[in-house]
C-alpha positions in Angstrom: 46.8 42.9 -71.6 50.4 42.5 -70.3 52.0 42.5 -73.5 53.4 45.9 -74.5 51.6 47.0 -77.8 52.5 48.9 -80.5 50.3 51.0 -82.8 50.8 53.5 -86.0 48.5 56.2 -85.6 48.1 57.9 -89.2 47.3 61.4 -89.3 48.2 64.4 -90.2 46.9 66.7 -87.8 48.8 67.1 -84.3 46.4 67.4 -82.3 44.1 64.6 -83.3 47.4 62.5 -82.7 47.8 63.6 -79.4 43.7 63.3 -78.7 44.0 59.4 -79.9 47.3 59.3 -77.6 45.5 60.6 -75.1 42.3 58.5 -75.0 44.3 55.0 -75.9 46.9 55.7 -72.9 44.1 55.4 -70.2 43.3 51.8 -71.2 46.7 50.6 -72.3 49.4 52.2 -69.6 52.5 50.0 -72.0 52.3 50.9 -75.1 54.6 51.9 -77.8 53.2 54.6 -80.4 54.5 55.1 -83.9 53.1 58.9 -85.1 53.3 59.2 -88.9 52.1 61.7 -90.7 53.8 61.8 -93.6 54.1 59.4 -96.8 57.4 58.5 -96.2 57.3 57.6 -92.7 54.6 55.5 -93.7 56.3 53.1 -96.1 58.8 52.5 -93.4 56.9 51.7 -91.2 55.5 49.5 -93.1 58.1 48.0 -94.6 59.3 47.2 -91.0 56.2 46.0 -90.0 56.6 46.4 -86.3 53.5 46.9 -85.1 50.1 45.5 -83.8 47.8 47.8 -84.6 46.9 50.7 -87.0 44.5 53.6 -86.1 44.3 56.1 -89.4 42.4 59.3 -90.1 40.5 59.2 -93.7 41.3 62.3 -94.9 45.3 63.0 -95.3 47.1 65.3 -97.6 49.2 62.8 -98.8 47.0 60.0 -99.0 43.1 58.5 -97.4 42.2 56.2 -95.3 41.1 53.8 -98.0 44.4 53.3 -99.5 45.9 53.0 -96.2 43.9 50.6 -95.3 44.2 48.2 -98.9 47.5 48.9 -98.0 47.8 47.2 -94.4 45.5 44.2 -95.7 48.3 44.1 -98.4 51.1 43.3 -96.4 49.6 42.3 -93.2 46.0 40.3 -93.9 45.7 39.9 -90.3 47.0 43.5 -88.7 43.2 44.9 -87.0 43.1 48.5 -88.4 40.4 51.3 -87.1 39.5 54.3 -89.2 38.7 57.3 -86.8 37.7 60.4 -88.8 35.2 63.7 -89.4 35.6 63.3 -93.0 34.0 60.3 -94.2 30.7 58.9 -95.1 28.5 55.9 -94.5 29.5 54.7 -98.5 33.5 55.0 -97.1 32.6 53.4 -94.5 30.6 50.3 -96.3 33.7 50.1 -98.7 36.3 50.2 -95.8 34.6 47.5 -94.4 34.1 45.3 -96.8 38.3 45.5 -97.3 38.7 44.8 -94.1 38.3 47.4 -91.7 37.7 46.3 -88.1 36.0 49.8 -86.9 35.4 52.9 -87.6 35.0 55.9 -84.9 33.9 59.2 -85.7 35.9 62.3 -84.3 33.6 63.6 -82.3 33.6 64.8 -79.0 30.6 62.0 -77.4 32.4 59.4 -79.3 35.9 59.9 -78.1 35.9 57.0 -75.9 34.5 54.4 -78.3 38.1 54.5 -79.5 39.9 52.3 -77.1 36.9 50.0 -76.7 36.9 49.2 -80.6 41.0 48.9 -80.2 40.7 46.5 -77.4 38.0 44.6 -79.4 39.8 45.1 -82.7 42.7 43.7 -81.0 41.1 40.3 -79.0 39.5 39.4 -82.2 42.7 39.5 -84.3 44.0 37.2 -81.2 40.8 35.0 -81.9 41.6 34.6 -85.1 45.4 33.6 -84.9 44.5 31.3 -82.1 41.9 29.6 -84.8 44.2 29.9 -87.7 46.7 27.8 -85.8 44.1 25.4 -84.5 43.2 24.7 -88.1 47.0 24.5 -88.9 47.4 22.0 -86.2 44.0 20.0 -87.4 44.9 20.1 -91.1 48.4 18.7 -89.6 46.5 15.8 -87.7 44.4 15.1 -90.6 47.6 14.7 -92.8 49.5 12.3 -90.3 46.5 9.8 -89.5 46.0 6.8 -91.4 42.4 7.9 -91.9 41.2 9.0 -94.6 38.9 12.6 -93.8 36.6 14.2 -96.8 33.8 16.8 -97.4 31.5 16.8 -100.3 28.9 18.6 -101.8 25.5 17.3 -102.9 26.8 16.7 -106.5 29.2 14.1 -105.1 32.0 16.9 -105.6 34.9 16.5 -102.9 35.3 20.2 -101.0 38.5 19.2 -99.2 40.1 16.3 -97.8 43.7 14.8 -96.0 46.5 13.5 -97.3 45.4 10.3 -96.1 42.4 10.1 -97.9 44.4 10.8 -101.6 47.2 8.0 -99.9 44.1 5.6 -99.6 42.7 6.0 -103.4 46.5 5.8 -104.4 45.4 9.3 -106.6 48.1 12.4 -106.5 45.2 15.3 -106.1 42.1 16.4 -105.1 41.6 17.0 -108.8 42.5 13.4 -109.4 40.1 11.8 -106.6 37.0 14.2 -107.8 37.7 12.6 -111.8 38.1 8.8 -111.0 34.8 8.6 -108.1 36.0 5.4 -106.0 33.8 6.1 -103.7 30.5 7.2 -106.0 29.7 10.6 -103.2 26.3 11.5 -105.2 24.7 8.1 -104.6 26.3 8.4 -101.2 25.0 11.5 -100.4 21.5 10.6 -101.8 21.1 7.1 -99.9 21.9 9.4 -96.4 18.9 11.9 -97.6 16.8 8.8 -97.7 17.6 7.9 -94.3 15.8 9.4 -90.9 18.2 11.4 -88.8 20.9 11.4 -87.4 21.4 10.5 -90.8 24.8 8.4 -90.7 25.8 5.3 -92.4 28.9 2.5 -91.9 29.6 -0.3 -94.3 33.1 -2.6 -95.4 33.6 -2.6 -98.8 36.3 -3.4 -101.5 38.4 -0.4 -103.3 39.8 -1.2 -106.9 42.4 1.5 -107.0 43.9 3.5 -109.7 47.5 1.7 -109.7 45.3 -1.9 -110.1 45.8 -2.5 -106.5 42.2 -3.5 -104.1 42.1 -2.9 -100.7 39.1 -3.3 -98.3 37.6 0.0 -96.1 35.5 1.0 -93.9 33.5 3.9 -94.6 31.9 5.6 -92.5 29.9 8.8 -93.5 27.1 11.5 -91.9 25.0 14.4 -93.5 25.8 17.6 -92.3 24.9 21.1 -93.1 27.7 23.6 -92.8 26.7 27.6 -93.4 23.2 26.4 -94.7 24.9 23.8 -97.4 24.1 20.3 -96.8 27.4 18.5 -96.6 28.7 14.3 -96.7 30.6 14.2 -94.2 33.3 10.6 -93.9 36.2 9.1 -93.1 37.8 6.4 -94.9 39.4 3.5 -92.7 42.6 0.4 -94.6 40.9 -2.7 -93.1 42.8 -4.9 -95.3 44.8 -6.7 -92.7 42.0 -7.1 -90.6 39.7 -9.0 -93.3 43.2 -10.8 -94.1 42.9 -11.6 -90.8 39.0 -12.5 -90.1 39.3 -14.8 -93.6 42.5 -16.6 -91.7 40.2 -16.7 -88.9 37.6 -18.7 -90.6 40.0 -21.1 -92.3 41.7 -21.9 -88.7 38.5 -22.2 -87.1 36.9 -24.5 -90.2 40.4 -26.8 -89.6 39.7 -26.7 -85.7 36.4 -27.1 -85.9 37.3 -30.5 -88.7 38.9 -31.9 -85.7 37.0 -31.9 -83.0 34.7 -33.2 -85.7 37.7 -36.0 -86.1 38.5 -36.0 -82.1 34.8 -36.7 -81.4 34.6 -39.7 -83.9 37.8 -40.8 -82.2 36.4 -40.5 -78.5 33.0 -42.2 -79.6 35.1 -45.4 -80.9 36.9 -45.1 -77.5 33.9 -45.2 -75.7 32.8 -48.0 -77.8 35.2 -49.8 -77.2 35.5 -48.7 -73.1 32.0 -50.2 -73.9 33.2 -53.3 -74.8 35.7 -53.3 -72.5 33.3 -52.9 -69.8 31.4 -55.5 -71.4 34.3 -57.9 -70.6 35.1 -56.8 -67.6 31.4 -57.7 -66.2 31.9 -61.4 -67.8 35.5 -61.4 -65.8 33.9 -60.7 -62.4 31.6 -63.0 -63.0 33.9 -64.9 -63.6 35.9 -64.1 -60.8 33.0 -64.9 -58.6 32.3 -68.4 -59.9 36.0 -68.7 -58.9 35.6 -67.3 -55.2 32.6 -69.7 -55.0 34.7 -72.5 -56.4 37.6 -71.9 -53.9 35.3 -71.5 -50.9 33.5 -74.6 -51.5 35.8 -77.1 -54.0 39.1 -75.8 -52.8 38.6 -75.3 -48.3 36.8 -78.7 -48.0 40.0 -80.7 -49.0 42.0 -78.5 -47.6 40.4 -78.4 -44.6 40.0 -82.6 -44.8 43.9 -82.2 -45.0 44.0 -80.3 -41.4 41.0 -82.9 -39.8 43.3 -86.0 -40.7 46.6 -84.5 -39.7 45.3 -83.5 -36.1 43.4 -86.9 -35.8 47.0 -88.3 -36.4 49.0 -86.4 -33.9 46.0 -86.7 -31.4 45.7 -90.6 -31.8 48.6 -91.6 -33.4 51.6 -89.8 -31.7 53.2 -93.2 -29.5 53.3 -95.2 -33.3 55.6 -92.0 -35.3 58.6 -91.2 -35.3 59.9 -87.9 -34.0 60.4 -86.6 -37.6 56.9 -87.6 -38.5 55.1 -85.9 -36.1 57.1 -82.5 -37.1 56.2 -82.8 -40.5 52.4 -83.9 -39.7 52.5 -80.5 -37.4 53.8 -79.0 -40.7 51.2 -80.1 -43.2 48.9 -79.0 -39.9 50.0 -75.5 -39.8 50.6 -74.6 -43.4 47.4 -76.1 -44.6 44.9 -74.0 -41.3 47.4 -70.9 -43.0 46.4 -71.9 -46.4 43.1 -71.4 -45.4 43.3 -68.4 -43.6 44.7 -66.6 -46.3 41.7 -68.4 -48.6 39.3 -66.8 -46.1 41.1 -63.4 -46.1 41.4 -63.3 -49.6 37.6 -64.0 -49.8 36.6 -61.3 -47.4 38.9 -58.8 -49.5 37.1 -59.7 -52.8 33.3 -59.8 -51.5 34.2 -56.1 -49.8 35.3 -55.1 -53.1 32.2 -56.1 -55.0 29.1 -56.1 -52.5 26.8 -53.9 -52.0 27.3 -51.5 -49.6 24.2 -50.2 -47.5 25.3 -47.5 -45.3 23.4 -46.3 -41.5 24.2 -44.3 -38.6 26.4 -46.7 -36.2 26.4 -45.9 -32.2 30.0 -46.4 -32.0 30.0 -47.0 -28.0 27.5 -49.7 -28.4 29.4 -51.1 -31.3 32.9 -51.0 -29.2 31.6 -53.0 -26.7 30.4 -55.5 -29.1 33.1 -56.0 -30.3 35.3 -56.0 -27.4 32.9 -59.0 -26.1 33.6 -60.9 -29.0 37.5 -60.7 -29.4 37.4 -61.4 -25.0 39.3 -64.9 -25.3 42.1 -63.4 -27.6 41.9 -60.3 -25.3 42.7 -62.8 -22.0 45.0 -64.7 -23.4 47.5 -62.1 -24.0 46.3 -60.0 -20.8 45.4 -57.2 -22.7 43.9 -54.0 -22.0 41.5 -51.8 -23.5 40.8 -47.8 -22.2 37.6 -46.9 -24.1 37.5 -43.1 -23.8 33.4 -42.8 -23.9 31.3 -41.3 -25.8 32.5 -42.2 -28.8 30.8 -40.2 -31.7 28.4 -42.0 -33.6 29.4 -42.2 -37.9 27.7 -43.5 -40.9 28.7 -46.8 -41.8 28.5 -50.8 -42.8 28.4 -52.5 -39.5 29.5 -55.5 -41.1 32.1 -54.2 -43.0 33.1 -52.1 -40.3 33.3 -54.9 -37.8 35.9 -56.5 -40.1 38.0 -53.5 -40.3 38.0 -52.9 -36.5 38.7 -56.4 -35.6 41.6 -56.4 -37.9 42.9 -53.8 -36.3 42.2 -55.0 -32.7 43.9 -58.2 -33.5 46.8 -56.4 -34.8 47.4 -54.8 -32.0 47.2 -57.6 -29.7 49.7 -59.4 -32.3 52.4 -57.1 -32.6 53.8 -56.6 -29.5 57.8 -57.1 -28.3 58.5 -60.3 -26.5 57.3 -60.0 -23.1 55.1 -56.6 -23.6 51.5 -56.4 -22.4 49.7 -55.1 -25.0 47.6 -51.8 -23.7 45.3 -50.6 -26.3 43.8 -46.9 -25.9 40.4 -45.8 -28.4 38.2 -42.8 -28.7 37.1 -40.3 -31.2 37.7 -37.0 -32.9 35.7 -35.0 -34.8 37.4 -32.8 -38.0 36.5 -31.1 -40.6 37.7 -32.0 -43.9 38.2 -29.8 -46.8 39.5 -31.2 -50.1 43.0 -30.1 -49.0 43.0 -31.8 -45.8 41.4 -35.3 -47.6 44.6 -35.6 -49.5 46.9 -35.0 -46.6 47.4 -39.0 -46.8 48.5 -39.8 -50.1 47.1 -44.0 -50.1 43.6 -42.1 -49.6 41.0 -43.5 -52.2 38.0 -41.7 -51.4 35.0 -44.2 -52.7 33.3 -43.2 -55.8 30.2 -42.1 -54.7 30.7 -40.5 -51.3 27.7 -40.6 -49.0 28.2 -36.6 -48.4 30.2 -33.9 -49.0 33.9 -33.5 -48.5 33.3 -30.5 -46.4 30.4 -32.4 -44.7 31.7 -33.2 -40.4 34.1 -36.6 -40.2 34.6 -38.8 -37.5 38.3 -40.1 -36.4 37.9 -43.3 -34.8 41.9 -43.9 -33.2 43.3 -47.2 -31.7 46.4 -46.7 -30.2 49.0 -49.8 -29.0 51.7 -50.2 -27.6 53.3 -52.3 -30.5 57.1 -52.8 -32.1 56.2 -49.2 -34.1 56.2 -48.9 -38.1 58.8 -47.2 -39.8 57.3 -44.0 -42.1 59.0 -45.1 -45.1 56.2 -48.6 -44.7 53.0 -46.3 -44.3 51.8 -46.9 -47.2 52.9 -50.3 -48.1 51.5 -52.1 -45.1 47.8 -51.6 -46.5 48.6 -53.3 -49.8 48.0 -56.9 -50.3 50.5 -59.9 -49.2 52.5 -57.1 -47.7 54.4 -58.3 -44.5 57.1 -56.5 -42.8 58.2 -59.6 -40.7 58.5 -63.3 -41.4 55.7 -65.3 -40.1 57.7 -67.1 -38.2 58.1 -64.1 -35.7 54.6 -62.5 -36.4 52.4 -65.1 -38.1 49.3 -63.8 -40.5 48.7 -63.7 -44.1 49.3 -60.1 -45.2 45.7 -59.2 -46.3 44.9 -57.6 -43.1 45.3 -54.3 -43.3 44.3 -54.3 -47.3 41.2 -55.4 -46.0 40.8 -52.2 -43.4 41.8 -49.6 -46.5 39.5 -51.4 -49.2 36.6 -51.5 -46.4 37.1 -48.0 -45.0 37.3 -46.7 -48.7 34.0 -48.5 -49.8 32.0 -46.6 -46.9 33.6 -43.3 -48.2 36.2 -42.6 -45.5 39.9 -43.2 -45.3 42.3 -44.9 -43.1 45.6 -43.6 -42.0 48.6 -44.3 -39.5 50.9 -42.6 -37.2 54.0 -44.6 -35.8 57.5 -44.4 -34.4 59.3 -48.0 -34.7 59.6 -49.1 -31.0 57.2 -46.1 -29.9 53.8 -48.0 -30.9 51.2 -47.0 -33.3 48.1 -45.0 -33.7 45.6 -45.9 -36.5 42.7 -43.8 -37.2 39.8 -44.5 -39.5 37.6 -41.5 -40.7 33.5 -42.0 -41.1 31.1 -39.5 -42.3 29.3 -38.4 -38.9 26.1 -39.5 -38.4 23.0 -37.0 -36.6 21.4 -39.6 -34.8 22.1 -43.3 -33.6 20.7 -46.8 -34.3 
């Protein structure tokens, strides 16, 4: 121990003093010893009380150990105190013990140095004890503060002890008070946890009509216990009022939500009714539509096209009897009616690509090129263009006839819009990408169809044709593939303004996507992206 200690060593007889002086000074080197041998020096010292320990003889001629000892346990319930002596008995001893007495050592020479063993004991459980007295002072302090309610109670259903919290709950003043009103009805408690197979614990909610009129809602939980062979109900005792306040809220939010989505659904199934409907129309307006396009391509071309026979038969065989001024506006009537039916055609291309089926294969897109080259030949000539095919081109999945459209379109393009006095130069080949769904919305006109032959992620195929055109400003990337959108009159470049509608509706129905890339006066680049194919035709 590092602590200096200080004893009172009662006795009467100098040289016993100085043999317990002795013996304690070889285990305890700081120490502070009080001698008293008299009865005065006694009540002052104990009066002071400044000591830790009290050794006394039993027989003194002013007193005996006994009352010495009923003494000390008077003032000082916790002060260890050791009896060493030649003049008692085992009946002192039993008594002395049973006030309180932590030892006793007889004065004898072969039991001299039990002395400081039973002062160090004496001494480390005293310090026990104080550390377990304030442990329970520190409990019972926790206890009081928590919201919880803690009890103890016997077999009878008779509360032993509980916290301030638990009296707070039942709204009672006591433990007298809780014991006499039984909220909680312990014996039947305590009898239902016998009944039970071990451990032998039990949890249930329930509602608490309190003494002030007030109900509140708890959780109890309890446990059988036996403590110093007494079988013991062991509980807390929890306020869940604000969380059943809660849980009924709960219920009543979720009843309203679950009312409408009850009312939502009713709503959506009249919308899709009526999407039903709508549909319904929609089928009878493309039909329709179609009895239209049929209509137009066969009631509405053959006069117009009677209007282009006679006007050429006029100006061929007729020219020497007109007038100047008639043969411009027969060449009028002419040229606006074979426009008229251009854009008749176009416009019937755009809407059977829009509604046909569309069978998709692999397409051998160097065979395909030169196809296609051989058929556009005479246009090709006529304008002395050239065409760098940068073999092999990767094959795709595809229409072919749809696909034909769309690459002619952009072939004649190309050849079309050139400067004044330009040779057109057109340069094609492929690329292979990758596209993720990040990179698919890179172009913002993109209108992937809607039901894609493969994956997003699945390889793509650029096909690019490069010219050597009048360029597109970027601000018009996007509004040359609408319909009837022209960027110059048709006096300068002549065509209907479908073309390039047609190449974005096309691409889109295969499942790919068309873009552009173009400086004005620097030429263009127009790519087209195809699922790629494994194998060829």
């Amino acid at each position: 121990m590092n602590k200096i200690l200080r004893f009172l060593i009662i006795d009467d007889n100098p040289g016993d003093r100085a043999l317990v002086i002795r013996e304690l000074r070889r285990e305890f080197p700081q120490l502070q010893l009080q001698e008293i041998k008299e009865a005065a020096g006694f009540a002052q010292a104990v009066a002071a009380g400044k000591f830790d320990l009290v050794i006394t003889d039993y027989q003194l001629g002013w007193s005996n150990g006994l009352e010495i000892l009923r003494t000390i346990k008077g003032r000082y319930p916790n002060c260890p105190t050791i009896m060493f002596t030649n003049t008692g008995n085992e009946e002192i001893a039993v008594e002395a013990m049973k006030t309180g007495l932590d030892d006793y050592v007889l004065k004898l020479p072969n039991r001299y140095f039990r002395l400081p063993t039973a002062v160090k004991a004496a001494l480390e459980r005293a310090e026990t004890q104080r550390r377990i007295a304030l442990l329970e002072i520190r409990l019972q302090g926790l206890l009081n503060q928590l919201k919880v309610g803690v009890f103890r109670a016997n077999s009878a259903g008779e509360i032993i002890e509980c916290n301030r919290a638990f009296l707070n709950l039942l709204r009672v003043d006591s433990l007298a008070t809780a014991q006499r009103v039984q909220l909680l009805n312990l014996q039947t408690i305590y009898l239902q946890l016998s009944s039970l197979p071990p451990p032998q614990q039990d949890e249930h909610e329930l509602q608490l009509h309190r003494t002030d009129g007030t109900t509140i809602w708890v959780l109890l939980s309890t446990a059988l216990n036996t403590i110093n062979g007494e079988t013991v109900v062991d509980g807390l005792i929890e306020d869940i009022t604000d969380r059943k306040q809660a849980e009924t809220q709960l219920r009543q939010l979720t009843s309203i939500l679950e009312a409408r989505v009850r009312e939502r659904m009713q709503e959506l199934e009249t919308a899709n009714q009526n999407l039903a409907e709508l549909n319904r129309q929609l089928e009878l307006a493309n039909q329709d539509l179609e009895e239209f396009a049929y209509s137009v391509s066969h009631d509405f071309r053959a006069p117009l096209r009677a209007i282009q026979r006679f006007s050429e038969i006029l100006l061929e065989r007729q020219t020497e009897q007109l007038s100047p001024i008639c043969q411009n506006y027969l060449r009028r009537i002419f040229e606006n009616a074979r426009q008229l039916d251009r854009l008749t055609e176009e416009l019937l291309t755009y809407s059977q690509i829009s509604r046909a089926q569309m069978p998709l294969q692999p397409i051998n897109l160097s065979l395909f090129m030169s196809q296609i080259l051989t058929r556009l030949e005479p246009e090709l000539q006529q304008q002395q263009a050239t065409v760098q095919v940068e073999e092999p081109l990767v094959e795709v999945i595809g229409n072919r006839i749809i696909l034909e459209q769309v690459v002619i379109n952009l072939l004649t393009n190309a050849i079309k819009f050139v400067a004044p006095g330009v040779t057109p130069q057109i340069r094609i080949w492929t690329q292979e990408v990758r596209n993720s769904e990040s990179e698919r919305q890179e172009n913002p006109s993109f209108s992937p169809s809607p039901h894609p032959p493969v994956s997003p992620s699945s390889p793509f195929v650029r096909l690019w044709i490069q010219d050597n055109g009048i360029g597109i400003a970027e601000d018009n990337f996007e509004r040359i593939f609408k319909v009837f959108e022209r960027l110059h009159g048709s006096e300068v470049y002549p065509g209907t303004g479908i073309g390039l509608a047609i190449v974005r509706k096309g691409v889109e129905r295969m499942g790919g996507r068309v873009g552009v890339e173009s400086e004005l006066g620097q030429g263009s680049r127009f790519w087209i992206e195809l699922p790629e194919a494994t194998g060829g035709e």
